[in-house]
C-alpha positions in Angstrom: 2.7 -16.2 5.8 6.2 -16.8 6.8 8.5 -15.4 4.6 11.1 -17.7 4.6 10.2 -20.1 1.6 12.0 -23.3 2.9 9.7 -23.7 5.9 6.7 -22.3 4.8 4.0 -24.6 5.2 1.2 -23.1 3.4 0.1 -24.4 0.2 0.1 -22.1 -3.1 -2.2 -22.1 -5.8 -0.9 -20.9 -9.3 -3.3 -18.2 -10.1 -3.9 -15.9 -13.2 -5.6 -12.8 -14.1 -7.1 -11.5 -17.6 -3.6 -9.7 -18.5 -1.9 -12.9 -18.6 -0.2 -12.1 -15.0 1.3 -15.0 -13.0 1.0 -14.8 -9.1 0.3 -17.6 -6.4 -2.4 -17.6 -3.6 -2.7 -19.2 -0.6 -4.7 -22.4 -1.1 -6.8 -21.9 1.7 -8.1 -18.2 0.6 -10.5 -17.5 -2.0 -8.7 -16.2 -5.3 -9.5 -12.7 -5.3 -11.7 -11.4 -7.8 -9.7 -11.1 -11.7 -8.0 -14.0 -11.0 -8.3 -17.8 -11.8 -6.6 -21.1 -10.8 -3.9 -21.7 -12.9 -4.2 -25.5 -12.3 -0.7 -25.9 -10.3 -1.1 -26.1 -6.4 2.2 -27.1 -4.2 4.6 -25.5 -1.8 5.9 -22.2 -2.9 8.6 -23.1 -4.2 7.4 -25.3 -6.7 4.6 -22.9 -7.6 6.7 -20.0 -7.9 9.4 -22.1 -10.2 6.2 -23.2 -12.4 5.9 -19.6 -13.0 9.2 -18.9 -13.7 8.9 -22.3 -16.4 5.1 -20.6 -18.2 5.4 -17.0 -17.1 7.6 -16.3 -20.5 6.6 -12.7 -21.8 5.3 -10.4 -19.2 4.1 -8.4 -21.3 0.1 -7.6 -20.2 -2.4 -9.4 -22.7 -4.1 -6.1 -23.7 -0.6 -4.7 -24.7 0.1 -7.7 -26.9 -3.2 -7.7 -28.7 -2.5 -3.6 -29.2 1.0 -4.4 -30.9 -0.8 -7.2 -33.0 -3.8 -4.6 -34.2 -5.9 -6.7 -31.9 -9.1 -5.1 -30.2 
């Protein structure tokens, strides 16, 4: 993957795990195991800023549910 984001031709998929985590995948690898589509796919920039736009608490899922008295 080239790491300079401008010319980076690889297309992202917005992916997401149990915890609530945010990351984005290659679109032409299978999403590791734990993790889901999202539903965004795009260039890397516009994945990554569509994480920084839903990705609001990064607090893990579990951890939330434990301060809420959630199992």
């Amino acid at each position: 993957m080239p790491a300079d984001s401008e010319n980076d031709p690889t297309i992202y998929h917005v992916v997401l795990n149990a915890e609530a985590q945010y990351s984005i995948w290659p679109a032409d690898l299978p999403v590791p195991a734990g993790w889901r589509k999202e539903g965004k796919t795009g260039p890397k920039a516009e994945c990554l800023a569509h994480v920084k736009t839903v990705w609001t608490d990064m607090t893990p899922a579990s951890l939330r549910r434990g301060r809420a008295g959630q199992p």
